[in-house]
C-alpha positions in Angstrom: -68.0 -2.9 28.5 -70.4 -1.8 25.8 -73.5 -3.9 26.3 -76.9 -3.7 26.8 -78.7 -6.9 26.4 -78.0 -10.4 28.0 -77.9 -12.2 24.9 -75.3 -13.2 22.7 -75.3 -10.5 20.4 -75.9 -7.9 23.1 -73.0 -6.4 23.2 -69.9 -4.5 20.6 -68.1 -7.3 20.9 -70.3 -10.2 19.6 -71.9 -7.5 17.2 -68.5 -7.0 15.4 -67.7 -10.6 15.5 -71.0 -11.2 13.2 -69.2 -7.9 10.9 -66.2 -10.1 10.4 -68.3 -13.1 10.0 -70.1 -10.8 7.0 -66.5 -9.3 5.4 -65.1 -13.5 5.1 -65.5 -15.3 1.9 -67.9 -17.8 2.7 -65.5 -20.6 2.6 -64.0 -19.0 5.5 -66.9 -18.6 8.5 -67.0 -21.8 9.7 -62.9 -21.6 10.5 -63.9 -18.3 11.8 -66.3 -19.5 14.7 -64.1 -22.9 15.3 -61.4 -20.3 16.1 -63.6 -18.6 18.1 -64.4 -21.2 19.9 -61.0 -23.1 20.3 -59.5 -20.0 21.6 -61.2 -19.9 24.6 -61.2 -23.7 25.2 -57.8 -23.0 25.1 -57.4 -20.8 27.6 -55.5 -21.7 30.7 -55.1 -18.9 32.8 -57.3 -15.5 33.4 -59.9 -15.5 30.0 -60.6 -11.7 29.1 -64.2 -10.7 28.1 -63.5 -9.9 24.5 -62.6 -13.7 23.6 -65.6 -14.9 25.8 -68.2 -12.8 24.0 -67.2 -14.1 20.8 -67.6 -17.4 22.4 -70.9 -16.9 23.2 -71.9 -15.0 19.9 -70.2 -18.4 18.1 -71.7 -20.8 20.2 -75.3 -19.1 19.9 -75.2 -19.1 15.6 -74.3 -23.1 16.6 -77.2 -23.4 18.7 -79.6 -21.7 16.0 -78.8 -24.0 13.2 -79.5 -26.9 16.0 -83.4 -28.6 16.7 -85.2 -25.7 18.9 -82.4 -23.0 18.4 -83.4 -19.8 18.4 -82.9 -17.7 15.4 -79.8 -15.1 15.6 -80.3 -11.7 16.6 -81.8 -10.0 13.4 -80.0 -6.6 14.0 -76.8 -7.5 15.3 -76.2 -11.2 14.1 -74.9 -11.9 10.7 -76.0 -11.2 7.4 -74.7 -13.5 5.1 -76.0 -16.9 5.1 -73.2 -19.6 7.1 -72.4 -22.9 6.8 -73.9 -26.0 8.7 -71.9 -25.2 11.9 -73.7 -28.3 14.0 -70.8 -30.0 13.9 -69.0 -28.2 16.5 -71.4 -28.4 19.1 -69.2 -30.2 21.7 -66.7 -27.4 20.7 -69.1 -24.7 21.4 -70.5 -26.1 24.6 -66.5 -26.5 26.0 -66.1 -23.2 25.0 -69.5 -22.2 27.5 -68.4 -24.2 30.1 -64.7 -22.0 29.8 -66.5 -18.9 29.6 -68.4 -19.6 33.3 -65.0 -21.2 34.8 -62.8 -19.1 36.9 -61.2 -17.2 35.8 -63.1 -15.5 33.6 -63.5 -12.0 33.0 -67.0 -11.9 31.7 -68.0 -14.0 34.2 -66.9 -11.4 36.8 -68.6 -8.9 34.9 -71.8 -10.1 35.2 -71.6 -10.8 39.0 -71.3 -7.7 39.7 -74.3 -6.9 38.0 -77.6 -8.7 37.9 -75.7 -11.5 36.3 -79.1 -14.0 36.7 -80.6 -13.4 33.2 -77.2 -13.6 31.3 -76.5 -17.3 33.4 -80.0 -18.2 31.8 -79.6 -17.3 28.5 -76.0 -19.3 28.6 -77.8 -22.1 30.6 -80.4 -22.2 27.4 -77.9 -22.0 24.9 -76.2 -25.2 27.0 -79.5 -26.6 26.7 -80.0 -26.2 22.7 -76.4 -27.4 22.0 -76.2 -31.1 23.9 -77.2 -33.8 22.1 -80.5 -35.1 21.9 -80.0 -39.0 23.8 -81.1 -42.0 21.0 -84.6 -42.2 22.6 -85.6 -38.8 22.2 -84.4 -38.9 18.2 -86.9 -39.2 15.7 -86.4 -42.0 14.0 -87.1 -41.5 9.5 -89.1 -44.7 8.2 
């Protein structure tokens, strides 16, 4: 597994997932990290690492288009400019909630490691991506 960070981008995986996010015509990325997404919701059985960490990296350029989202990685995240994405939120927060359900590689991986910081920074992204209740809305005069 080549990775050396927690976050979303911290690994080959999610860093060549933002290259192919680059190389697509623009009309193209947001079908790009719905796929990204879907395929791991759509898992049934054992979910390998690869299609989790693209979850992740998708769900995390979601979260920073979202109120109090972090930006994306600088080095690793993509260059090119993408679409409004916050409309697949609840996609990307199923897609999360795949990612830490058995069985899932990744998962795995990072409990048998120090796995704490990496359940935080998907716990945050969680966070970012639910949807603000009414009252907590600011309401435009």
């Amino acid at each position: 597994m080549g990775t050396w960070d927690v976050g979303p981008f911290g690994n080959d995986t999610a860093a060549d997932f933002s290259g192919t996010l680059d190389e697509a015509a623009a009309e193209k990325r947001a079908g790009i990290v719905h796929d990204a997404l879907t395929r791991v919701i759509d898992t049934a059985g054992y979910l390998e690492a690869p299609e989790s960490e693209e979850a992740v990296a998708a769900a995390a350029l979601i979260a920073a288009q979202c109120p109090e989202g972090e930006p994306t990685d600088p080095v690793y995240g993509p260059k090119e400019p993408l679409p409004d994405l916050t409309d697949l939120r609840d996609l990307a927060l199923q897609a999360l909630d795949r990612v830490m359900t058995a069985p899932s590689e990744l998962m795995e991986l990072w409990d048998e490691s120090d796995g704490g910081p990496w359940c935080t920074s998907i716990r945050n992204l969680r966070n970012v991506l639910m949807p603000q209740r009414p009252e907590e809305q600011l309401t435009l005069l």
